[in-house]
N, C-alpha and C positions, 0 to 999 in steps of 0.2 A: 756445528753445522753438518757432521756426519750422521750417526743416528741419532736420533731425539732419544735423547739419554739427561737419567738426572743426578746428583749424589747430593747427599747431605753431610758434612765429616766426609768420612771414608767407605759410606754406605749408600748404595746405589738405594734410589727413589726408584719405586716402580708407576710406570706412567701410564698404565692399562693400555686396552686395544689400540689399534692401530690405527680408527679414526679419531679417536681421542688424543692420539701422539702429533696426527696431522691438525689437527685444532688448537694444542700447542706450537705447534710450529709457524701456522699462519698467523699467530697474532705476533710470536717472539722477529717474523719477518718483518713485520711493519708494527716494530717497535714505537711506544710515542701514538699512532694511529688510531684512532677509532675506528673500529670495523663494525660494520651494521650484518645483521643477522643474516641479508640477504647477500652482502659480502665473501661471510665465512663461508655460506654455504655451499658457492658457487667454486670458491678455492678447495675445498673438503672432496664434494660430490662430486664429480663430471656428469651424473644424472640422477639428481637429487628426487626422494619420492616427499610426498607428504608429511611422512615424520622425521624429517630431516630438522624441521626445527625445534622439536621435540628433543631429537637427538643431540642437536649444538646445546641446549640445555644442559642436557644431564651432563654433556661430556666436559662443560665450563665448571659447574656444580662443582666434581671429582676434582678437577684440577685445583680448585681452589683448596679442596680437604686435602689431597696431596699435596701442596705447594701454598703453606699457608703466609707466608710469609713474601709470595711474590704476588706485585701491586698490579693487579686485576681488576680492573675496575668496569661496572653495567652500567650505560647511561644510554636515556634515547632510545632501546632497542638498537643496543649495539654494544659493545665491548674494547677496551684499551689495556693492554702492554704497557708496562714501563719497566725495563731491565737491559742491565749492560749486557750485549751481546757478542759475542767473541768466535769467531772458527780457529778450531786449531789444528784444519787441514788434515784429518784423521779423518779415512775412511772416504765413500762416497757420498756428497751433499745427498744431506734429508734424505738416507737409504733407506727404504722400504715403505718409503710412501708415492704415492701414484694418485695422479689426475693432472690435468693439462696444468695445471697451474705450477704446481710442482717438478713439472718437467721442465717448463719455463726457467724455475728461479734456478735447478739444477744447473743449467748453461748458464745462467749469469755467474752462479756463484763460483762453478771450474773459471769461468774469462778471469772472475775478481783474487781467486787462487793465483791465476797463472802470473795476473798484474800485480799479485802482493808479492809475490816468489822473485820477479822479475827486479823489482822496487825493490827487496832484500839483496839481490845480488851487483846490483847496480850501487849500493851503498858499501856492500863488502863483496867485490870481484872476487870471486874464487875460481881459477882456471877449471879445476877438476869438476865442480857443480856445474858451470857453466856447458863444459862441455857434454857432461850428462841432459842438463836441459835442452841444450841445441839438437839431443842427438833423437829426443821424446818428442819434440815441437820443432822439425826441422823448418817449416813454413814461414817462421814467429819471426820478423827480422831482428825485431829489440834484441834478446836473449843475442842473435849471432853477430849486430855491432857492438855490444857487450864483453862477447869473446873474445872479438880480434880487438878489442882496444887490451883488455887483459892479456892477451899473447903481447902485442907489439908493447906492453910496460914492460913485460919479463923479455922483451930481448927478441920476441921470436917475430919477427917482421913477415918472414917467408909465409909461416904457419897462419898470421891472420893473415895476408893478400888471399893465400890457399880460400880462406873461409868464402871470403867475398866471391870466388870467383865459383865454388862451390854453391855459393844461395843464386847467383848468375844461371848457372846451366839450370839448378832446378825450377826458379822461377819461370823460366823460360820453356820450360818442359811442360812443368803442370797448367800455365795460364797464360805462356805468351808475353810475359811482364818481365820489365826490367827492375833490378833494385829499387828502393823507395829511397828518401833522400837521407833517411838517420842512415843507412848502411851507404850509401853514396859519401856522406860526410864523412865519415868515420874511413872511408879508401882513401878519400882523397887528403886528409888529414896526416894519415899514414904515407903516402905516397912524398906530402912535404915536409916530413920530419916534425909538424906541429902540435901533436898530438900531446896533451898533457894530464895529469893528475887532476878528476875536478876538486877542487877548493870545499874541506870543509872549516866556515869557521866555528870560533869557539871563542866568544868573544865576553862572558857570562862577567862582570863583576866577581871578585871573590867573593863568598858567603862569609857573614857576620858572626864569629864565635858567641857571641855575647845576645846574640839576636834572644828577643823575648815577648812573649804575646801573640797576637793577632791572629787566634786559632780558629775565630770565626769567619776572621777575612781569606784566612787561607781555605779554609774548608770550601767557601764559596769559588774560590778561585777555581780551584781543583773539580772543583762539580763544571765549571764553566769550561776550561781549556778542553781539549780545541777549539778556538772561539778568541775573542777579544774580551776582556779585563780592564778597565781601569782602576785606577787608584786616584783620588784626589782629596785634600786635604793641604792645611796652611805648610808653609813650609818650616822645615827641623820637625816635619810629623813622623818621617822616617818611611816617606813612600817608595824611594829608592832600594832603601835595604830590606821594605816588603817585596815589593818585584823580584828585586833578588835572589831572595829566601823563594819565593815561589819557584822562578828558573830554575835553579838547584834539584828544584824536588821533583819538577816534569821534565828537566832536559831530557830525559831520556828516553821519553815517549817520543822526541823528535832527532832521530838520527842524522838529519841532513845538515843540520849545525843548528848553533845560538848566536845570535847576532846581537848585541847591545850598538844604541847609537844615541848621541844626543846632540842635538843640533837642529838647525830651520832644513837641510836637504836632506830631509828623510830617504827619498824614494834613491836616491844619490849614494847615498853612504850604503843602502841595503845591496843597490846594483857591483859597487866597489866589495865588499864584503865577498861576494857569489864571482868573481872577478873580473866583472864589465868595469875597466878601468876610465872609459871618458863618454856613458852613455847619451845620448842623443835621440830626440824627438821625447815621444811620452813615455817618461820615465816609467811611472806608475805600471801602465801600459805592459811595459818592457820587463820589469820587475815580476808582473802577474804570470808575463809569459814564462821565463826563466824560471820561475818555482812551481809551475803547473806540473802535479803529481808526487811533490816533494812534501817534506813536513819538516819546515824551519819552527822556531823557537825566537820571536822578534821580543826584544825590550827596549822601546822607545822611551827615554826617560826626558821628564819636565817637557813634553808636547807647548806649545803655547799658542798653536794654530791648525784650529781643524783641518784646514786644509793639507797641510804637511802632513797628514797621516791618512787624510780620504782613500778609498780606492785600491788601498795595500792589503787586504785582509785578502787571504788566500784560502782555499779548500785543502784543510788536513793541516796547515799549517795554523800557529798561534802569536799574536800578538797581546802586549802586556801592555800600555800606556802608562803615565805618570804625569798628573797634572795637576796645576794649582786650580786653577778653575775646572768645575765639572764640563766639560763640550758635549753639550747637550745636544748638538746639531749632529755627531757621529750614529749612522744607525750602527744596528749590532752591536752595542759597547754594554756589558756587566759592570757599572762603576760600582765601586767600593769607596766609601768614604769613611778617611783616619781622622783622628784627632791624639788629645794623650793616651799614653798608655790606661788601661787598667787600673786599680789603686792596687790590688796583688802586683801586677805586672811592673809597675812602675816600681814597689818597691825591692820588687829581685831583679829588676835590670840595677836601681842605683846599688845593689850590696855586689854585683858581676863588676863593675864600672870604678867602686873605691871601694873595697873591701867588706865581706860580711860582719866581721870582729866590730870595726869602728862605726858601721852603719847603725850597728843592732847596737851601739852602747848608747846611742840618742833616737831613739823608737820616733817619740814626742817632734823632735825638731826635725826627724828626715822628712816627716807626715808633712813641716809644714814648709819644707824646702818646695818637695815634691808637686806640694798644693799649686806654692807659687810660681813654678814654674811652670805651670798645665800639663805636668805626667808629661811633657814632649820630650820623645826620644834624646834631641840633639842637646838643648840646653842642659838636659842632666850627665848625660856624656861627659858637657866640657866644664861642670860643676863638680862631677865625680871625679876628672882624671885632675882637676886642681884642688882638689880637696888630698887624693892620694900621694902627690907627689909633695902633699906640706903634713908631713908626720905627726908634729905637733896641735897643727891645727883640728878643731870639730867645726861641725853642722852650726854651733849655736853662734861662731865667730864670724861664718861666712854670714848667717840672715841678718850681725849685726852689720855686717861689712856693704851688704846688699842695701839697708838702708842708710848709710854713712853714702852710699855712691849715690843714693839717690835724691840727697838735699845738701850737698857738701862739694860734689866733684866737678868743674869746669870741663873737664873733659871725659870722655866712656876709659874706663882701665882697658890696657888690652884684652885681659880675660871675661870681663865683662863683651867688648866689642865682637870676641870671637863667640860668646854662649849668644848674642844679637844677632850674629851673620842672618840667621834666616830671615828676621824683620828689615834689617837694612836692607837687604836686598830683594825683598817685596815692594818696601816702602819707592824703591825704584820708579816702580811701576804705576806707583797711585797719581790719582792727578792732585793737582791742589788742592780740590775742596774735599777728597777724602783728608787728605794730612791733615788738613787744617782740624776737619770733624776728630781725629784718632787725640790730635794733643788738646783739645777741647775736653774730650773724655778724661785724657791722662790727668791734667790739673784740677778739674774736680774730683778725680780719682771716681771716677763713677764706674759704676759694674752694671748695672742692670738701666736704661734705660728706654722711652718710646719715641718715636719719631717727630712729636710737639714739643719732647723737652729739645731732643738733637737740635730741631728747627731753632730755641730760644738761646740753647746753649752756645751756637756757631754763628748765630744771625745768617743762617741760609734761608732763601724761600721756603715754605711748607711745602711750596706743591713739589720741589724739586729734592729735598731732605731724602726723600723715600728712595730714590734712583740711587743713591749715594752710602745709604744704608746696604742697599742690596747690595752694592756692587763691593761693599768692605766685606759683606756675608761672606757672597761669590768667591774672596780670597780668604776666607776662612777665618780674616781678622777680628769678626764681629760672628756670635751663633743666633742666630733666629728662634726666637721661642714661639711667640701668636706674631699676630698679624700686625705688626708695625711696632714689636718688642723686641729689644735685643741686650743678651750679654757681650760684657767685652772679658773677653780671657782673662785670668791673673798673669800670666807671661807678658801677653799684647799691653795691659794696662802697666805691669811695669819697665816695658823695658820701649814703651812710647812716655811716660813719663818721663825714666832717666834720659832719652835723648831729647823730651821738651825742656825740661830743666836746665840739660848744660846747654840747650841753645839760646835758652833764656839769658842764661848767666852772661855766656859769650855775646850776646847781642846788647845788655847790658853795661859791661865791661864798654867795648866799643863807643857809646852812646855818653859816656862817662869819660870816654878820655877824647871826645871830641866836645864837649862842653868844656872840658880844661883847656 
């Protein structure tokens, strides 16, 4: 944003004259924008002749030969920019271009220096900048309640009161005015010894050594943030440790902390986190105000109601959600929707997870562990790390073991129970006549079925079958193919099988010793 300058490697692009550089400039300003011809010209010209759009012509033309590679696009009689735009405070904004237009964005873009400079010192106090700042922009109040909260940390109380009383006499000199209320707060904070450290937190999940895959969902992520992100997918899909994996990789774009929270009081735990320990009235509200011109880093994980998360998207900051259902009612939200891994992905997480030597000695059987398990992160986890910790045992003992539990066992193995957690604790949530529909599925062992067989298979209504379909979709438990077809996962079909069977057993059992 200083001169319109360009390089390619290490080799300055020459960007020709000097209307030409400002024809790059107006479009790089209103990045994303369509600009119509009558637009540019007027930003270009202050007194545009005849062949001015002759000129914006040629001078598009060139830019595109020189800069073949940035996404320029003519539509309509008019022209779009699309490129990441960066100032890095070098030099004077768009120097050596001239017309009203430019003169304009020059003051915006020094306010928007001054506000990024500001916002950098504000997150890293440095006494000595500080007071260089103050001493360039003596006017500025921000920068000088800034200061004297950085004096009065290091000790020096006298030194900021000095300041305040110092922006006092000049205000009062140049305009008549008394202090405004951020240098009023910042005295009187001082004055009763309350003044503290603001809070940053840092609250990120650890990152997953073992993490593997999801190069497309992350790519997308990363194209999205700043911004909101979902993630939704059944659960043990591994939504959590994508979010994650994503935090890890932008925390850094957001200096003012990482917040993870999970829970129904979102807006609650966000205000606690920033250190509003018993907030009051609208949260939300309160929360927008407190991070207005910040850039937090939010990971709300397993959301379960829109509501809980409405209203909280902030300017510059980012939010990540995690949900089982897509909430389609969120505006703003990039969902990303998981399911198993990869068949590559899946099979270098199980060789990370119980070893490469013993993974790769049964090629054939990990293929069809992996199968049955639906590539889902979490089940192969807790298959891998009990496969690893039994030396002796393979791949082809466990799939016979898998079917021994699954016509033999009155009750789930623990290790079975714990590779289930994410079903059990969906199945929570289902109403009846879903369960009822899922072990329907499981005892035919059916994978692929339509909505008139569900209807014959459950004795549900027809007209209602379809509401019920969707709503198993909705949690992932069921994948939609056409219009009233659905697969049921290999995971979902056996590990609602094995808990239909041992209920069967057990209810059985019962039934039998009350006939005795």
């Amino acid at each position: 944003m200083g001169p319109v300058r360009a390089w390619r490697d290490e080799e300055e692009v020459g960007l020709g004259p000097r209307q030409q550089r400002a024809v790059l400039a107006a479009l790089l300003l209103n990045n994303g924008i369509r600009l119509s011809n009558d637009q540019l010209i007027d930003m270009v010209w202050d007194d545009p002749t005849p062949s001015a759009v002759m000129a914006l012509r040629t001078y598009v033309y060139k830019i595109r030969k020189t800069l073949p590679d940035l996404d320029l696009t003519s539509r309509d009689g008019g022209y779009t920019v699309r490129a990441e735009v960066v100032d890095d405070c070098r030099g004077e904004p768009l120097e050596g271009l001239r017309s009203a237009y430019f003169d304009a964005q020059r003051v915006r873009l020094g306010d928007h220096r001054l506000k990024t400079r500001e916002d950098c010192l504000e997150r890293e106090p440095d006494v000595l900048e500080l007071q260089k700042h103050v001493a360039a922009f003596p006017l500025r109040e921000r920068p000088r309640a800034l200061l004297m909260r950085a004096l009065y940390l290091e000790g020096r109380q006298g030194e900021a009161l000095d300041h305040f009383h110092r922006a006092r006499a000049l205000l009062d000199e140049e305009f008549g005015l008394e202090p405004g209320p951020e240098l009023r707060e910042v005295h009187a904070q001082i004055l009763n010894g309350d003044l503290t450290l603001p809070r940053r937190p840092e609250q990120l999940l650890p990152d997953l050594s073992d993490f593997t895959g999801r190069a497309e969902e992350i790519e997308q992520a990363l194209r999205t943030l700043p911004g909101t992100v979902g993630i939704t997918g059944m659960r043990g899909s591994g939504k959590t440790a994508l979010a994650t994996r994503i935090g890890h990789l932008v925390k850094g774009r957001f200096p003012d902390g990482q917040i993870f929270v999970r829970g129904r009081d979102v807006a609650g735990e966000l205000l606690r986190a920033v250190g509003v320990e018993n907030p009051v009235g609208d949260r939300a509200a309160l929360w927008r105000e407190k991070t207005r011109g910040k850039r937090f880093l939010v990971v709300v994980d397993d959301v379960r109601d829109a509501a809980a998360v409405r209203d909280l998207a902030t300017p510059g900051s980012a939010m990540i959600l995690t949900s089982v259902r897509r909430l389609n009612e969120l505006p703003g939200v990039t969902w990303l929707e998981i399911a198993g891994l990869a068949e590559r992905d899946a099979r270098e997480f199980f060789r990370k997870v119980f070893g490469p030597v013993r993974a790769d000695a049964e090629p054939e059987q990990a293929e069809v562990l992996l199968e049955r398990l639906s590539r889902l992160p979490h089940p192969i986890r807790v298959i891998g790390g009990r496969l690893s910790s039994r030396p002796h045992w393979t791949i082809e003992m466990v799939l016979l073991q898998m079917e021994r539990d699954s016509r033999l066992t009155d009750v789930i193995p623990p290790d079975c129970a714990a590779m289930l957690a994410p079903l059990i604790e969906t199945e929570k949530q289902l109403s009846d006549p879903e369960r009822h529909l899922l072990s329907c599925f499981a005892r035919q062992d059916a994978e692929v079925i339509d909505s008139h067989e569900a209807a014959a298979m459950s004795g549900a209504d027809p007209g209602e079958i379809e509401l019920v379909l969707e709503s198993l979709a909705g949690v992932h438990l069921l994948e939609p193919l056409v219009l009233g077809r659905y697969r049921l996962p290999q995971f979902v079909r056996f590990g609602f099988g094995l808990r239909t069977a041992a209920s069967s057993r057990r209810d059985q059992a019962v039934y039998t010793e009350i006939m005795l």
